[in-house]
LUMMAR-101533 format. One record per residue (C-alpha): residue in three letters; residue number from 1; x, y, z. Coordinates in steps of 0.1 Angstrom, whole numbers, plus 5000, padded with zeros to 4 digits. Example, Ala and Ser with C-alpha at 12.3 -4.5 7.8 and 13.67 -1.06 7.14 Angstrom:
2
 resn resi    x    y    z
  ALA    1 5123 4955 5078
  SER    2 5137 4989 5071
END
This chain:
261
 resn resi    x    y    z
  UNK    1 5000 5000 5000
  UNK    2 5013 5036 4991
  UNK    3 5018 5061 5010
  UNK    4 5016 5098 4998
  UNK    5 5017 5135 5007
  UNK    6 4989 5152 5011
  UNK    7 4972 5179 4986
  UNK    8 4942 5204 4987
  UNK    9 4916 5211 4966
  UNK   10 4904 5248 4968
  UNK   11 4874 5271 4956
  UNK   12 4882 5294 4931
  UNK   13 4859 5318 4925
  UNK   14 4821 5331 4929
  UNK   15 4803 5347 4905
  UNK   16 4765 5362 4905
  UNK   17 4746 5374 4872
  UNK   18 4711 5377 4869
  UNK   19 4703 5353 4902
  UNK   20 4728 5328 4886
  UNK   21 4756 5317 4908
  UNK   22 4785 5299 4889
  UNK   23 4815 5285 4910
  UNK   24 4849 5276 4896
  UNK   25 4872 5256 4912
  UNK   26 4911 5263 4910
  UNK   27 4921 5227 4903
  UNK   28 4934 5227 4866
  UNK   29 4916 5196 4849
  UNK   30 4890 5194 4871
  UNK   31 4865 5175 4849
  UNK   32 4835 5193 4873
  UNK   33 4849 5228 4865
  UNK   34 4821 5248 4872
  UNK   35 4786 5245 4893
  UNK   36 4753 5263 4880
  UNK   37 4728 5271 4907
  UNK   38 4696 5291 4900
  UNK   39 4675 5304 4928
  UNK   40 4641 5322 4930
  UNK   41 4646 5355 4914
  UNK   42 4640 5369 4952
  UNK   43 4672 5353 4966
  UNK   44 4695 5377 4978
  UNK   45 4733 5374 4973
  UNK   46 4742 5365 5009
  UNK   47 4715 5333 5000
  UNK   48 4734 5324 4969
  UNK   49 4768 5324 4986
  UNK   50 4753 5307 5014
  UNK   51 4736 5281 4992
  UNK   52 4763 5275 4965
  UNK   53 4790 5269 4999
  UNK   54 4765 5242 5007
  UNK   55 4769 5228 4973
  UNK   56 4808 5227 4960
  UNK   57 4810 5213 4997
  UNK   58 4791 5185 4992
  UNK   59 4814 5156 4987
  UNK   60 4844 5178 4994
  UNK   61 4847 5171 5031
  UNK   62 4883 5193 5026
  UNK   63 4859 5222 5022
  UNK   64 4846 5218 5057
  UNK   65 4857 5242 5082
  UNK   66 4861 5208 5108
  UNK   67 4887 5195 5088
  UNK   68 4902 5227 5076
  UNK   69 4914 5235 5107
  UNK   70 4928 5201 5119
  UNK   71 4955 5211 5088
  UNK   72 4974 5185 5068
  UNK   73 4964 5145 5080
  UNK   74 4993 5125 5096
  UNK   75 4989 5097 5070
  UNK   76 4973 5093 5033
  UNK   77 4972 5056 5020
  UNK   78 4958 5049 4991
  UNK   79 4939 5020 4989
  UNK   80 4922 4996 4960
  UNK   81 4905 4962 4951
  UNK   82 4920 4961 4919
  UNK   83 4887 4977 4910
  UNK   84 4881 5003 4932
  UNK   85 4896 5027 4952
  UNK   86 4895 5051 4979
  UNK   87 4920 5072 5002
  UNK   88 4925 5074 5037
  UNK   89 4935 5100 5058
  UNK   90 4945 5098 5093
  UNK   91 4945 5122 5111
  UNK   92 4949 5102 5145
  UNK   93 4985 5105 5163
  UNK   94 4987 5069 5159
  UNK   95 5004 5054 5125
  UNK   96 4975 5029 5116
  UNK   97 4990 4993 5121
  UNK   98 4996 4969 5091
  UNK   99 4968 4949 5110
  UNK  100 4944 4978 5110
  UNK  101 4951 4980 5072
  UNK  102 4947 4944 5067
  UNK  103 4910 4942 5082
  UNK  104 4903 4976 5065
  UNK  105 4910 4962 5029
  UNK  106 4893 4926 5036
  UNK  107 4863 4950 5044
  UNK  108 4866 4968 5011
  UNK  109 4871 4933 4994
  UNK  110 4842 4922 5008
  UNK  111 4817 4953 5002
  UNK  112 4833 4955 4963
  UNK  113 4811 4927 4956
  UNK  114 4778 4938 4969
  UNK  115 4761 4948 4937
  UNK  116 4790 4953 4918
  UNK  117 4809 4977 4943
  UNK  118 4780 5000 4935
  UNK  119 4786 5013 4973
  UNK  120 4821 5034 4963
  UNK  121 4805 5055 4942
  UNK  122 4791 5070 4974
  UNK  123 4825 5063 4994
  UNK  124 4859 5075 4982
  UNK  125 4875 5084 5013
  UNK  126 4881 5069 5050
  UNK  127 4887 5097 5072
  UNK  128 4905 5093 5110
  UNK  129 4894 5115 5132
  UNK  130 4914 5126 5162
  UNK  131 4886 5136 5185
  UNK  132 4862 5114 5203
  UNK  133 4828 5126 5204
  UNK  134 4796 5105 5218
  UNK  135 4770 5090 5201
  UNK  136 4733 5108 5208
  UNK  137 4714 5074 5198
  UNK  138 4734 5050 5220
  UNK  139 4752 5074 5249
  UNK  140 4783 5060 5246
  UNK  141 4814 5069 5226
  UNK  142 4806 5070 5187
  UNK  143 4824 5048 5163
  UNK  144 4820 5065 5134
  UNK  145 4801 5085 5110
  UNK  146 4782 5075 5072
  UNK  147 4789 5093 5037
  UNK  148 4761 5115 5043
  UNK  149 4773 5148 5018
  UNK  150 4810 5139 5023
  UNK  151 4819 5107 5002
  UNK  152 4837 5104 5035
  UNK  153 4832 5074 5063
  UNK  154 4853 5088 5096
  UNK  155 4860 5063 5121
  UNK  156 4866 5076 5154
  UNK  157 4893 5067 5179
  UNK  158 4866 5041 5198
  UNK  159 4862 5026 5166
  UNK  160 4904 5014 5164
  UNK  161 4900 4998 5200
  UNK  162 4907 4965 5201
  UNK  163 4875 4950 5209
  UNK  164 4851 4928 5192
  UNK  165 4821 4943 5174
  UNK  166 4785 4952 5191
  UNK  167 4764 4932 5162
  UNK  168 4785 4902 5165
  UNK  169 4819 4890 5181
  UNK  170 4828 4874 5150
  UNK  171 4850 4907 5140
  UNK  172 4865 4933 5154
  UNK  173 4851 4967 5164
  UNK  174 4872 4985 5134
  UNK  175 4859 4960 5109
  UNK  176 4822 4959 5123
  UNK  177 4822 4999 5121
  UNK  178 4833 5001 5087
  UNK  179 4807 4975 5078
  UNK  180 4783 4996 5094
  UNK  181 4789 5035 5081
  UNK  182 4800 5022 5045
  UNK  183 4760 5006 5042
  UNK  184 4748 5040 5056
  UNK  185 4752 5050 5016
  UNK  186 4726 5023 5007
  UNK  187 4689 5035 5022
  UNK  188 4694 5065 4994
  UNK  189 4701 5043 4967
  UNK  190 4675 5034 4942
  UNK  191 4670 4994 4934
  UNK  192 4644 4980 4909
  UNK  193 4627 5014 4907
  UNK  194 4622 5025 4949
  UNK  195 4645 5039 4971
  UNK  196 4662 5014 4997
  UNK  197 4652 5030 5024
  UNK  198 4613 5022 5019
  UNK  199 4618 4989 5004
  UNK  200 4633 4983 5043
  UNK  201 4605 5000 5061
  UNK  202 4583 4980 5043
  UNK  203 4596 4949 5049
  UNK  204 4606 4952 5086
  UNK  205 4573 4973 5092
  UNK  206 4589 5004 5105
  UNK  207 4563 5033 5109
  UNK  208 4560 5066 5120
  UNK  209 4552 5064 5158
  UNK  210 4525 5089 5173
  UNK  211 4541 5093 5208
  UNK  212 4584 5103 5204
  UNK  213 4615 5079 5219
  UNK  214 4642 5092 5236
  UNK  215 4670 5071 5226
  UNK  216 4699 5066 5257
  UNK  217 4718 5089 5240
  UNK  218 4691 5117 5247
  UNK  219 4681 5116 5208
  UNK  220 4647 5116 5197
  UNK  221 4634 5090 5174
  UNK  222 4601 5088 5155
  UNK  223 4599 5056 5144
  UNK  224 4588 5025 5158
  UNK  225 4583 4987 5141
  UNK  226 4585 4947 5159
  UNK  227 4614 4953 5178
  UNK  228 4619 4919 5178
  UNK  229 4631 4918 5143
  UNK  230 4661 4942 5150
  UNK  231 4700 4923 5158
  UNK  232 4703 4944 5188
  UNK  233 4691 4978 5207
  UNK  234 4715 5003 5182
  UNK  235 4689 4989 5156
  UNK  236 4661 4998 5173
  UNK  237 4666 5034 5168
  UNK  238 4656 5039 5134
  UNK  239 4654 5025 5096
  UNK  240 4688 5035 5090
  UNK  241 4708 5018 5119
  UNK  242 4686 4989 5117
  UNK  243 4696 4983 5077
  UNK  244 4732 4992 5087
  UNK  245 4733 4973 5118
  UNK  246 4714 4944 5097
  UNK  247 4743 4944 5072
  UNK  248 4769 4940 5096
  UNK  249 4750 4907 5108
  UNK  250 4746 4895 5075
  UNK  251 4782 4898 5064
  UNK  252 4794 4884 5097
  UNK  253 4765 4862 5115
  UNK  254 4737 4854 5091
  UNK  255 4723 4835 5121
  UNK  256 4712 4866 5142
  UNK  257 4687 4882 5113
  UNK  258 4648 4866 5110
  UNK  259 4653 4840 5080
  UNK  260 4613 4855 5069
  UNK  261 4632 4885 5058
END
């Protein structure tokens, strides 16, 4: 695996005619080169700006102001299938261990043939982070964090302890994480005509519940289905950790999911 130095990405410029935002971004070759947004005629500039920001970030996690200010990432590995590829960057103090490597490509390996590796065109980068935060669902340390608007899973430090999974001790915590966040860029994905995420409500049942939950972590959920049919209490929050947590469970321990589904 290769190692190399780091390089940035940055916005070039803004401009504004006619309610008609168009950025361009320095990068010479940049295939994307510039992004159109229209707004309602009404919009006023400082909605533009605000509104194309939102947009040239999305799937630019560099862009981010979080990450901005950490600076340049300890490591940067490159990493492939033969097929597919993605980069990590960690930004932990830690050099990531030949081991830690080794179950991170076997997980890679494993998710490039899932529907033809359809999952990396949502996930192109594994991020590090350096800071441990909690989780709001579960009230304990957070492992890690999906692809939502980044292309970007981050694992947290929790996530590198070595300790077996909470869906099934069959693999370790790092590997069981991964498993997890990279499926958090299914439920958006569109299979035989309907979005994932209510082909799985649908099956499982989950509904939108009249009276709120407060998950342990203090966060509110509105759903509710047969909690029964979920691998374990993470699950239970929503439709989202219950495919993710699912998928996990059905890589590693088939045996813990309802055969009727």
């Amino acid at each position: 695996m290769e190692k190399e130095e780091t390089t940035s990405e940055q916005v070039g410029t803004i401009r504004i005619l006619n309610h008609e935002i168009i950025l361009s971004k320095a990068k010479e070759g940049d295939n994307e080169g510039v992004i159109e947004l229209f707004l309602n005629e009404g919009a006023t500039e400082d909605q533009l700006i605000s509104h194309a920001t939102r947009e040239i970030e999305k799937g630019r996690w560099w862009l981010w102001e979080y990450w901005e200010k950490k600076g340049l990432p300890k490591e940067q590995i490159e990493l492939t299938d033969g097929i597919h590829s993605l980069t990590l960057y960690n930004f932990q103090e830690m050099p990531i261990s030949d081991l830690q490597l080794e179950k991170i490509q076997g997980i890679l390996q494993v998710f490039a043939t899932i529907k033809e590796g359809i999952i990396f065109d949502e996930v192109k980068y594994i991020l590090l982070d350096d800071v441990q935060g909690m989780n709001d669902k579960s009230g304990e340390p957070t492992n890690g964090y999906g692809p939502a608007n980044s292309n970007a899973v981050t694992l947290y430090p929790n996530a590198l302890r070595d300790v077996r999974n909470r869906v099934t001790d069959k693999v370790t915590n790092l590997e069981g994480t991964l498993a997890h966040e990279m499926t958090h860029g299914f439920p958006g994905m569109i299979f035989e005509g309907e979005m994932f995420f209510n082909i799985w409500t649908k099956l499982i049942g989950w509904r939108i519940s009249e009276e709120r939950r407060v998950l342990p972590g203090g966060a509110i959920s509105i759903w509710e289905t047969d909690f029964s049919k979920c691998v374990n209490e993470y699950a239970q929050s929503d439709p989202e950790e219950d495919i993710c947590e699912s998928m996990v469970a059905r890589l590693f321990e088939p045996g813990k999911l309802d055969p009727k589904d």
